[in-house]
C-alpha positions in Angstrom: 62.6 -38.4 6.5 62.0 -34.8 5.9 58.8 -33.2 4.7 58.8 -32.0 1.6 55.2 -30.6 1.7 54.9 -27.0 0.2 53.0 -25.1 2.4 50.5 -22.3 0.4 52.4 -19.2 0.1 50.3 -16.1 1.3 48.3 -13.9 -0.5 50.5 -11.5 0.1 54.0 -13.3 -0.6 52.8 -13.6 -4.9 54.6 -10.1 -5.6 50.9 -8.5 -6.7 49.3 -6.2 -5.3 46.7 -6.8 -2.7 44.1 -5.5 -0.3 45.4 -5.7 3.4 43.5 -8.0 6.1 42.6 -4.4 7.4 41.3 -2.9 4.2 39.4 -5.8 3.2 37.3 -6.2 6.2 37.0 -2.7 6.3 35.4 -3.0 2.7 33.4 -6.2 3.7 31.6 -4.3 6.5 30.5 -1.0 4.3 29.4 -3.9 1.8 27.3 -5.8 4.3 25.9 -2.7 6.0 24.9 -0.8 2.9 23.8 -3.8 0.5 23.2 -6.8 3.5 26.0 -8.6 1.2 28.4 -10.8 3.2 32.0 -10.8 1.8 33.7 -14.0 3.8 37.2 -13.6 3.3 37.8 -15.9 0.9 36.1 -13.8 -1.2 39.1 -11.1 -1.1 40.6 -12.2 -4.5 37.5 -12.0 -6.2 36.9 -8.3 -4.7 40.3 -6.9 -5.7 39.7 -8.5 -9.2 36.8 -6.3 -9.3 37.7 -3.8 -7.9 41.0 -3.4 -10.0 39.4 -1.9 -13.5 37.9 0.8 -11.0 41.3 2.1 -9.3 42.2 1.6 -13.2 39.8 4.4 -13.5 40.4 6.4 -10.8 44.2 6.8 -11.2 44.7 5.1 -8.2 48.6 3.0 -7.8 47.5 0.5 -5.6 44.8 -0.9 -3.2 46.2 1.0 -0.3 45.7 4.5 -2.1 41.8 3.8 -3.5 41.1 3.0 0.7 42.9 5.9 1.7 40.5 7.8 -0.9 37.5 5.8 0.6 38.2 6.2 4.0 40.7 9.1 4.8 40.2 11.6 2.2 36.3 11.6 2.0 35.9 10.0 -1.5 33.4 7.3 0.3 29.9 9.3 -0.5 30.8 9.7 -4.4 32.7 6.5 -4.8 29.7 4.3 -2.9 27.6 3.8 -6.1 30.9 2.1 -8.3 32.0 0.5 -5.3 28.8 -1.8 -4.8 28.5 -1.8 -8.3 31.8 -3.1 -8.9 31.6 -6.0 -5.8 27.8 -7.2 -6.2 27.3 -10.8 -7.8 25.0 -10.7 -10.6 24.3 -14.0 -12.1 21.0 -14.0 -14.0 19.6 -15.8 -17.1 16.7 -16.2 -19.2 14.3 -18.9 -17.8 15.9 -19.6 -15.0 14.4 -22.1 -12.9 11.2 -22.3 -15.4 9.4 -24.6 -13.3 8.1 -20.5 -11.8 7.2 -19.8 -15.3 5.4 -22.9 -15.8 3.7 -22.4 -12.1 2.9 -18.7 -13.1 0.8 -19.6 -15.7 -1.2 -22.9 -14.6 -1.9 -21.1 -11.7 -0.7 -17.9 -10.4 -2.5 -16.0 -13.3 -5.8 -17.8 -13.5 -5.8 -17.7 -9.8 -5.1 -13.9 -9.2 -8.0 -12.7 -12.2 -10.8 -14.9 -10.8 -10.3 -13.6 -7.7 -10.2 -9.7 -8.8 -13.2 -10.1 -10.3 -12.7 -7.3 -12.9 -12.7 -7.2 -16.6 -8.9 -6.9 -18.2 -7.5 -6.4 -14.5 -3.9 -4.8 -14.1 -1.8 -7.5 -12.8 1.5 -6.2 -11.2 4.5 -8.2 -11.1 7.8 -7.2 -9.5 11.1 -8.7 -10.2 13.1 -7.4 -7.0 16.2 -8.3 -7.3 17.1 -7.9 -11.3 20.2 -7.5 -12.0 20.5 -7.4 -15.9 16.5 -7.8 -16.4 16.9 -11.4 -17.4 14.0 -12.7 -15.3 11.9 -9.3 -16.0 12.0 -9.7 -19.7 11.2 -13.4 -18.9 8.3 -12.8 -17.4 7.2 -10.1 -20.1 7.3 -12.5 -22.8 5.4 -15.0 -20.9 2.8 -13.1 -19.8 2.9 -11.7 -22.8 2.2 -14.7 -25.0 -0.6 -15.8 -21.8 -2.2 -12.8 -22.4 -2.5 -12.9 -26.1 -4.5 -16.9 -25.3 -6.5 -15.3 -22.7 -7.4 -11.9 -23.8 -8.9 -11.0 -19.9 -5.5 -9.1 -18.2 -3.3 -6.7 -18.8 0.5 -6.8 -16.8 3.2 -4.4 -16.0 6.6 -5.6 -14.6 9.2 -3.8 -12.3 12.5 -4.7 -11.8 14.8 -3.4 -9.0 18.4 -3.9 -8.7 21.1 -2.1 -6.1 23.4 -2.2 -9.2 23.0 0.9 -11.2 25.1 -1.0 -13.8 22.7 -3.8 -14.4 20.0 -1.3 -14.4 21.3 0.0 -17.0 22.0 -2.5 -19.4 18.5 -3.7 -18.6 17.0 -0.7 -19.9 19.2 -1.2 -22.9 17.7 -4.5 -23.0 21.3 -5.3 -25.1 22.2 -8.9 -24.4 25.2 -11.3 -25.8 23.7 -13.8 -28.3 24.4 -17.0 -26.6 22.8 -15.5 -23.8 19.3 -16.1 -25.3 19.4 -19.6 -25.8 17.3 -20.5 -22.8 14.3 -18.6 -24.3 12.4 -21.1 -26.8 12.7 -20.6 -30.4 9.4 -19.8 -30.9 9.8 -16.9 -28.5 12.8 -15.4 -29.8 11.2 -15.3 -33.1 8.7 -13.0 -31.4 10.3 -10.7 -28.9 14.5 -11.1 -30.2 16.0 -8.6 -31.9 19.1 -9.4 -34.3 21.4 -6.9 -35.8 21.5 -6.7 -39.9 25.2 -6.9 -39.7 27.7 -9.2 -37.3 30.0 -7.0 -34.9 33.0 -8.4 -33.4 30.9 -9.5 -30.4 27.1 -11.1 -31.4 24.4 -9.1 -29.5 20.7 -9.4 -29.8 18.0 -6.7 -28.3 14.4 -7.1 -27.0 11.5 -5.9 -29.3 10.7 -2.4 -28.3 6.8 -3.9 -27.7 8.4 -6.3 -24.6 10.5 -3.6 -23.7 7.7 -1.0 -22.8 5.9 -3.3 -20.3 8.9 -3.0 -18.1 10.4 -0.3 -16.2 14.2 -0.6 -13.8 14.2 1.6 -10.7 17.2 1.4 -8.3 16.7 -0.3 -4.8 18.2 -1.2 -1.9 16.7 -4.0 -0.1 18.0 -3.3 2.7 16.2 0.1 3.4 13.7 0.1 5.7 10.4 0.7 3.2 10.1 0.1 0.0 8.7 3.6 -2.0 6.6 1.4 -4.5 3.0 0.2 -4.6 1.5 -2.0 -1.9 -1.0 -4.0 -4.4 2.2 -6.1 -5.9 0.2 -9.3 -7.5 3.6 -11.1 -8.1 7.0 -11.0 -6.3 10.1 -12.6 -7.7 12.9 -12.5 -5.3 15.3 -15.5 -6.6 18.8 -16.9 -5.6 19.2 -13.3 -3.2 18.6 -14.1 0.1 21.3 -16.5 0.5 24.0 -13.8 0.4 22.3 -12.0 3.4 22.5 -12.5 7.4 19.8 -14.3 8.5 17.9 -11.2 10.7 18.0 -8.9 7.0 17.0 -11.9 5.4 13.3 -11.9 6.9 13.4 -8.2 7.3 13.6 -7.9 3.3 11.1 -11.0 2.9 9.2 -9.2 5.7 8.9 -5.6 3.4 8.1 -7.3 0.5 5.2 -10.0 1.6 4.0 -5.7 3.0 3.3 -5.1 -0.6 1.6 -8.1 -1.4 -1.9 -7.7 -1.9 -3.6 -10.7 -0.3 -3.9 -13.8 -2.5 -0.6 -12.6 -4.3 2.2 -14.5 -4.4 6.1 -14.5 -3.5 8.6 -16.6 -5.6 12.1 -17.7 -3.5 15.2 -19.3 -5.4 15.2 -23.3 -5.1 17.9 -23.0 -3.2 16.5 -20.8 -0.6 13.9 -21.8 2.6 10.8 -19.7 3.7 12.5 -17.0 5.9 10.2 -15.9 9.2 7.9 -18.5 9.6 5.6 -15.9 11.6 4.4 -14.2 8.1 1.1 -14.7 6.9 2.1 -16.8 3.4 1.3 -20.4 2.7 3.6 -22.7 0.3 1.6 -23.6 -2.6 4.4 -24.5 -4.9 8.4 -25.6 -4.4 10.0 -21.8 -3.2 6.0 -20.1 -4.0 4.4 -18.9 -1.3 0.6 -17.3 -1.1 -0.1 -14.4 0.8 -3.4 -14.9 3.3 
């Protein structure tokens, strides 16, 4: 009896165009050197889907051309920026994973002012990994609405990205509307902006007031120091390592537990294990750890 199983036709064989076997890794290993990303290659579709707007832009015809730009004709240093831009995953939302937010303030707050020991103390809280500023502005409006109970801390939140495109729009602080249903009602009512007439596309803004308390600065976690302040009270790093190599994952947990001051606190993604078992952190909470 003959088989009459269809084998899956290449990539190749679908009469688009596509990145070559050679290109691609080529791609995947600037990626992973420069950002720590790992780009398997079944991740080439979703790369050259991405990466298509950008050739778009650039004039170029076809895959082969934009890598003979990249690689042959010098066009890599000007080009590196959209590139990572263009192939970085950014998945964010509001309130994601609130269990942290809930942990923040039972105990991460009160914890860090009794021990400071100062009158309105200057907590610092760092969102590393940012991408849109979802979890920064998340963080502003709790604290934010802590601070207004407790009346005995003040807060200022950073948020780093390698993306200067979701750096961007955080500073704009523009979001789609259905974006914002995470955030309770109560707190939209507060800190959401919505526009006095309906575009095509519904948008809603942050309150200037939330928007002040944070600031975006581009970073690359995978440099080898971090040119920010080493008194860091709070560290969110969330649902990033898991895209690194295991030996950049505890280098970047490694720098960043650095500018910890001691008793602050690190926040991982639920998905994600304590990295470098050697540091000086205990777990006090599911993904929290405590800095000795």
């Amino acid at each position: 009896m003959r088989n009459l199983a269809l084998k899956a036709r290449p990539i190749e064989d679908d009469g688009e165009d596509h990145l070559s076997a050679l290109d691609f890794g080529r791609i995947a290993t600037l990626i992973e050197g420069e950002a720590g990303i790992k780009l398997p290659p079944g991740k080439r579709l979703m790369v050259e889907g991405r990466l298509r707007k950008r050739m778009r832009a650039l004039g170029q015809a076809d895959f082969a051309s934009y890598c003979d730009f990249l690689f042959k004709q010098g066009g890599l240093e000007r080009e590196l920026t959209h590139l990572i831009n263009a192939v970085t995953t950014n998945k964010t939302d509001f309130f994601r994973e609130a269990e942290h937010f809930d942990y923040l303030v039972d105990h991460m707050v009160p914890n860090l002012v009794a021990s400071r020991g100062e009158r309105n103390c200057l907590l610092k809280v760092w969102s590393a990994a940012s991408s849109t500023g979802a979890e920064a502005y998340t963080l502003a409006m709790v604290l934010n609405d802590l601070q207004a109970q407790r009346n005995d801390f003040r807060f200022a939140i950073l948020g780093t990205d390698i993306s200067t495109a979701v750096l961007a729009q955080g500073r704009r602080a523009v979001y789609p509307a259905e974006m914002i249903a995470p955030v309770p009602p109560e707190m939209q009512g507060r800190y959401v902006m919505h526009p006095r007439r309906a575009g095509a596309r519904r948008e809603v803004r942050i309150v200037p007031e939330l928007r002040r308390l944070v600031r975006f600065n581009h970073l690359n976690l995978m440099d080898g120091s971090y040119p920010f302040d080493r008194d860091v009270d709070i560290v969110f790093l969330r649902n990033v390592l898991i895209y690194f190599e295991k030996a950049d994952q505890e280098a970047v947990v490694t720098r960043l537990v650095g500018h910890l001051r001691p008793g602050g606190y690190l926040v991982l993604g639920h998905s994600e294990s304590m990295i470098g078992t050697s540091l000086a952190v205990r777990q006090v909470a599911p993904a929290v750890f405590q800095k000795l």
